[in-house]
C-alpha positions in Angstrom: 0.0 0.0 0.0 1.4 3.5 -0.7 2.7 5.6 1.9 0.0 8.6 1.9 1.8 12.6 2.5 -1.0 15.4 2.0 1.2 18.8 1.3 -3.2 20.5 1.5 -3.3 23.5 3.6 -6.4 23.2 5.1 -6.2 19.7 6.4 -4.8 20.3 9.6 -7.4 22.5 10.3 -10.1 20.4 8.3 -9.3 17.0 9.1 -8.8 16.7 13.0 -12.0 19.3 13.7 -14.1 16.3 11.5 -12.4 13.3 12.7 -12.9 14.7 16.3 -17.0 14.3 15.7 -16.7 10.4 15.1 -17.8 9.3 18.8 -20.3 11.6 18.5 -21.8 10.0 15.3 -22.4 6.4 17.7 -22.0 4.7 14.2 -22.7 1.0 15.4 -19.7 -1.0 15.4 -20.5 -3.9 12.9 -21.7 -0.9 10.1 -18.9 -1.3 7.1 -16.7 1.3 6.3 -17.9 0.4 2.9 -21.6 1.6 4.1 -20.1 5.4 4.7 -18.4 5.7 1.6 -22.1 4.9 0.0 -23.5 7.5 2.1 -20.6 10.4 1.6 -20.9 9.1 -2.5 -25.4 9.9 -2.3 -23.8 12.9 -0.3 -22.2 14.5 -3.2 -24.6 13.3 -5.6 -27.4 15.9 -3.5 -24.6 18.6 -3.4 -24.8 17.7 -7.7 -28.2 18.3 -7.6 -28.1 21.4 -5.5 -25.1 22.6 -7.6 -27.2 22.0 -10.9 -30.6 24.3 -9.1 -28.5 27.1 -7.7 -29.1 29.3 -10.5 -32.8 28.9 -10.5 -33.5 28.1 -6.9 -32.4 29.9 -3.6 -32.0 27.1 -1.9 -29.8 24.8 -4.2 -26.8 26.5 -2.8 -27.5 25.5 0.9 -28.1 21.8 -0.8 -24.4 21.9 -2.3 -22.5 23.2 0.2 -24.2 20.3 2.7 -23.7 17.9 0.2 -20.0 19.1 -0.3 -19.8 19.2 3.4 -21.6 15.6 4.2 -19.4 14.3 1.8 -16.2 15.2 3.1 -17.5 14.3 6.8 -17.8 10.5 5.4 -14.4 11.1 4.1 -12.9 12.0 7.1 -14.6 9.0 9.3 -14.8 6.1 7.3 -11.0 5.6 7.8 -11.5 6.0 11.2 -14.5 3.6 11.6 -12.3 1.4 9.8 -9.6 1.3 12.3 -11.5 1.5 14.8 -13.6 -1.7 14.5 -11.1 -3.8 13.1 -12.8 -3.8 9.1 -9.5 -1.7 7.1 -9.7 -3.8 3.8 -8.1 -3.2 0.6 -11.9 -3.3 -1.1 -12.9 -0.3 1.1 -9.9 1.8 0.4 -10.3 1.2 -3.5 -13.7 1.9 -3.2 -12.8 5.1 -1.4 -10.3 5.9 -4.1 -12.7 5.0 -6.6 -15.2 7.1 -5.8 -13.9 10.6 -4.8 -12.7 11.7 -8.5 -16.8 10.8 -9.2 -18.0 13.0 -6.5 -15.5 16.0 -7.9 -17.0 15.1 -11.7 -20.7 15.2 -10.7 -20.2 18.8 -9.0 -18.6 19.7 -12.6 -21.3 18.6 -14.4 -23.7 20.1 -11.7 -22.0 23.5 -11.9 -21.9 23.2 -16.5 -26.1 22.2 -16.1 -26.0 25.4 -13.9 -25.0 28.2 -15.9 -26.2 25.7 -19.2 -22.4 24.9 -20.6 -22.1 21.5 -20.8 -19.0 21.9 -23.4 -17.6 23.5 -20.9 -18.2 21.0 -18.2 -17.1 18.5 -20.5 -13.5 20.4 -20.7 -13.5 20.5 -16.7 -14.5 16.7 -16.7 -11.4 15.6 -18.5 -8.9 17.6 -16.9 -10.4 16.5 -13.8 -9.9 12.8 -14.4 -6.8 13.2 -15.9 -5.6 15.1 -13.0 -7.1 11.7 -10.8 -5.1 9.1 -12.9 -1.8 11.1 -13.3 -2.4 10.8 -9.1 -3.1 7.2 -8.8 -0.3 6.8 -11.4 2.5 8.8 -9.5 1.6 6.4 -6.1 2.1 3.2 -7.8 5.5 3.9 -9.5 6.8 6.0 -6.1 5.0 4.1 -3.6 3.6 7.6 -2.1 0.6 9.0 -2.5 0.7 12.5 -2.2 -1.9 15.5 -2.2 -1.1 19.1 -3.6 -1.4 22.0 -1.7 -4.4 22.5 -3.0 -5.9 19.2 -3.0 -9.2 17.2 -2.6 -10.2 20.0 0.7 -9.1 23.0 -1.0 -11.8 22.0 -3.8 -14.4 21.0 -1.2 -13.6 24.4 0.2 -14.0 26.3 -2.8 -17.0 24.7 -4.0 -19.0 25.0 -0.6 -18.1 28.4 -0.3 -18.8 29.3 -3.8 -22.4 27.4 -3.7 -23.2 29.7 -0.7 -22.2 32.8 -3.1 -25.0 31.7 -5.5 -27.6 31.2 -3.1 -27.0 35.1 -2.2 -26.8 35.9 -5.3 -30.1 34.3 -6.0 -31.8 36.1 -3.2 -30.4 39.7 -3.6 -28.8 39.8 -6.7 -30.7 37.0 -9.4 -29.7 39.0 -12.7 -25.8 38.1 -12.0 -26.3 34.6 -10.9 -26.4 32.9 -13.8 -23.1 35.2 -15.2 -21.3 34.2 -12.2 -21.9 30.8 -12.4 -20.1 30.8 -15.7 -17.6 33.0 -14.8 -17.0 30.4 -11.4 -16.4 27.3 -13.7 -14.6 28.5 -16.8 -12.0 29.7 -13.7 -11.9 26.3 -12.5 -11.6 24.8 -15.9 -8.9 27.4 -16.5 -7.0 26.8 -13.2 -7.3 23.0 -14.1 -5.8 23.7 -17.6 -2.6 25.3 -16.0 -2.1 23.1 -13.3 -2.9 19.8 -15.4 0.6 20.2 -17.8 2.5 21.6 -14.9 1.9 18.4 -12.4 2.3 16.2 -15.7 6.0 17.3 -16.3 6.7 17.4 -12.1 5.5 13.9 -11.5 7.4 12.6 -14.7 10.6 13.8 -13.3 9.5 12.9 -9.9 8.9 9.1 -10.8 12.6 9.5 -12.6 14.3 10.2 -9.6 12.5 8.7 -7.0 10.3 6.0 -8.3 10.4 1.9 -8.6 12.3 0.0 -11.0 11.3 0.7 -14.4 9.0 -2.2 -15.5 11.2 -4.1 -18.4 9.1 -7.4 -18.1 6.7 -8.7 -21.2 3.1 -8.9 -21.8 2.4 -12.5 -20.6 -0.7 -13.9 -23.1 -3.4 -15.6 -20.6 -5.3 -17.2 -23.6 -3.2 -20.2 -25.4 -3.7 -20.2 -29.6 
């Protein structure tokens, strides 16, 4: 399993604050880790949904930024449950990994049904997941897997705050809402853009210096002729 290092500035502050509220939860001891991945993944898919209403409803903005924020509670417990009731598994932490570059697609695609830019979205969908597999790639040649600066939190963050934005917007200032929807995304798609081809050429040198043996081994064919 990779060793994890997050370099995110908000964690510290973030991450202990939630992980601190886990007695408090009284999840019952035999409920799988598995189970609050589920419920942080249906989490994000209402903070989608709110995402997707916040320029025609007031209140889809309060829907996103709980949905953001459920989402990342579950993230922050389910390791913990884990540990604490003797259920870590390989299965739960792939599904884990599995599912967060989903959660960060559907707010995309929430945010592009928005402000009604879908090509757009689209754009910010692809640099997204490339973003996810250049990750995932970088761990299993190093053996680390590491978060930015401005990682998985600082997203959550932004997102959550900028939700809340809309839903003022939407009560005080409805002509703009839609304008600075669109404004909101193309920045992140922008941001992704620049930050997609800089990480590419850092974690091509990183796995250069630092990483495992290159891989000089053959395809083995399973099937016989």
């Amino acid at each position: 399993m990779s060793k994890r290092v997050s370099h995110s500035l908000l964690d510290p502050l973030v991450g202990p604050a939630l992980t601190a509220l886990y007695p408090h939860l009284h999840i019952p001891r035999r409920f799988p880790p598995e189970g609050i991945v589920a419920i942080g993944h249906l989490s994000a898919i209402a903070g989608a949904i709110g995402l997707a209403l916040s320029t025609t409803c007031w209140w889809g903005g309060l829907l996103a930024a709980a949905g953001i924020a459920g989402n990342h509670l579950a993230d922050c417990v389910d390791g913990r449950h884990a540990r604490a009731t003797g259920q870590c598994r390989n299965g739960g932490e792939l599904l884990d990994h599995f599912t967060d570059p989903l959660s960060f697609t559907y707010w995309l695609v929430g945010l592009a049904v928005a402000c009604g830019r879908l090509d757009v979205g689209l754009v910010a969908v692809i640099v997204l997941m490339a973003m996810a597999v250049l990750t995932n790639l970088r761990a299993k040649l190093t053996g680390e897997f590491t978060l930015a600066a401005f990682g998985p939190t600082e997203f959550k963050a932004l997102l959550s705050v900028f939700a809340l934005a809309l839903t003022t917007l939407s009560l005080f200032a409805p002509g703009v809402t839609l304008t600075t929807c669109l404004v909101g995304l193309g920045a992140l798609t922008t941001l992704g853009l620049i930050l997609l081809p800089i990480q590419l050429i850092q974690s091509v040198r990183e796995v250069n210096r630092c990483g495992n043996q290159p891989d000089t081994s053959e395809w083995e064919t399973a099937r016989s002729s």
